[in-house]
Structure formats: C-alpha cells, structure tokens
C-alpha positions in Angstrom: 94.1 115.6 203.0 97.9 114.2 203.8 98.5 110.9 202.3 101.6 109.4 201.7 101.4 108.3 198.2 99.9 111.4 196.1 98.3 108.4 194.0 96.5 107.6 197.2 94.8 111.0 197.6 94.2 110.9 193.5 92.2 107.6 194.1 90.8 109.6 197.2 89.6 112.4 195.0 87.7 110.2 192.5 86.1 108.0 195.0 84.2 110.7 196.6 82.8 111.2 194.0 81.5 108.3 192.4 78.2 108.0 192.8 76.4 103.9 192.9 73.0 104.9 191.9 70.1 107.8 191.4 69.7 107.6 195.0 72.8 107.6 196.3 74.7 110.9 197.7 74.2 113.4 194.9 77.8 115.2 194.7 80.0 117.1 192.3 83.6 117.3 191.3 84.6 121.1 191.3 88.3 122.4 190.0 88.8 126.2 191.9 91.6 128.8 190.6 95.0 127.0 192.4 98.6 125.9 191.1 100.0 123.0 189.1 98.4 120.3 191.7 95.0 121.6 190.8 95.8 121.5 187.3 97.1 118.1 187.7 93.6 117.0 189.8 91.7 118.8 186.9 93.5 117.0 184.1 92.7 113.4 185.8 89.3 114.2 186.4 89.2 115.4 182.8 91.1 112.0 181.3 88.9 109.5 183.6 85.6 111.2 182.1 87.3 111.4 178.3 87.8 107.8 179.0 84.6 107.2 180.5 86.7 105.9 183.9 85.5 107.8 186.6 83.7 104.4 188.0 80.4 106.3 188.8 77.0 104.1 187.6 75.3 107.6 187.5 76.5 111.0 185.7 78.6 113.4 188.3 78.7 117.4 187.1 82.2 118.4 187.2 82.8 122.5 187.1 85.4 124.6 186.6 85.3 127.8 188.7 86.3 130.4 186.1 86.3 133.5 188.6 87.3 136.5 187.1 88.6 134.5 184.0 91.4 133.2 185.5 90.7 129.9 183.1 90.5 131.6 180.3 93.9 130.5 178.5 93.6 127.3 179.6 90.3 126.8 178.3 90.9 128.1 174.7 93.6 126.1 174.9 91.7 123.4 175.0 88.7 124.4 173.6 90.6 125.4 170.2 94.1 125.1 169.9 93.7 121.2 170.7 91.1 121.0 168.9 92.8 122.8 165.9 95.4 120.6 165.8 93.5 117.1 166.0 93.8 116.5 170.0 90.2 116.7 171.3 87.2 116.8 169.4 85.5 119.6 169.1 82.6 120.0 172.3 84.4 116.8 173.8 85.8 119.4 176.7 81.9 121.1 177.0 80.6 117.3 177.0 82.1 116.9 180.2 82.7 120.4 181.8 80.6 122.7 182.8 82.5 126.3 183.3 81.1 128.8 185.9 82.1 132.0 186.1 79.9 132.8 189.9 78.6 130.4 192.5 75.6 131.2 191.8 76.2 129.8 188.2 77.7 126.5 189.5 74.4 126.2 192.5 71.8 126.7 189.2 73.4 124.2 187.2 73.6 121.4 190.5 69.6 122.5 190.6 69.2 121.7 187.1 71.4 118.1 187.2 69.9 117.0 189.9 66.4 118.2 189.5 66.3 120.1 192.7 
C-alpha cells in the first residue's frame, strides 16, 4: 500500500485486522522474512498486543513465518536475552506469537483458532 504518512499505513495494518465480534471476518496478522520495515510492522503489532491495544473485541492469531530459521536470532533474543535481563517476562512473547516454521504449520494452527 502507498500512503503518505507511514503512520497512516501502520493504522492501516492494525485495522484490518481487528476483528468486532465471533462472527465477524475471521483474519490473522502474519510477519514474513523482510527488512527493517517488517521488523518495525512486527514490533507494533507485538507492543499493541503486550499492551493489550490492538482494538479487536475478539482474539486475532499473529504468526511469525520462521522459514528456514531465518528468525531464529531474533527470537532468542527475545525469548531469552530480554527475558534474562528483566525486559519481557518469560512466555509473554509465546502468549502472543505463534512461530511457524511451514505454511502448513501456520494453516493448522488458523484451523485450530478458529475451530475450522
């Protein structure tokens, strides 16, 4: 998406989504291997759920596509070395993050969520 203000396509990225109730448009929020803006997306999403922000009246999975561990670093980072030294608590990342590793992976655990 082009947008002007990169805050505008941020709000854009949250909004769809949010989801209004248990019928409502079942969707997902999914982070795929890319550069710093994905890692800036992937943080947001990350804070607004740590803050419980994300504006949804019903849970939305968010995934991580960990293909051929290209996550990894990242996620011990976060997964221990914050952790270690007092940042996140431990499981707070796994509370909110589900990490797939295949597609098939990530379309199990949207049949699972969503009772499909």
């Amino acid at each position: 998406a082009t947008c002007s203000f990169f805050s505008a396509r941020k709000h854009g990225l949250v909004d769809a989504g949010v989801r209004n109730g248990k019928d409502d448009v079942k969707t997902a929020f999914f982070c795929l291997p890319g550069g710093i803006g994905t890692l800036d997306e992937f943080f947001e999403i990350l804070a607004l759920y740590q803050l419980r922000r994300i504006g949804s009246e019903e849970r939305v999975p968010f995934m991580i596509m960990n293909y051929e561990g290209v996550f990894d670093k990242l996620l011990e980072f976060i997964t221990e070395s914050c952790v270690e030294h007092g940042l996140v608590n431990k499981g707070e990342m796994e509370e909110h993050v589900k990490v797939c590793s295949t597609n098939n992976e990530a379309l199990e655990y949207l049949k699972q969520f969503y009772a499909l």
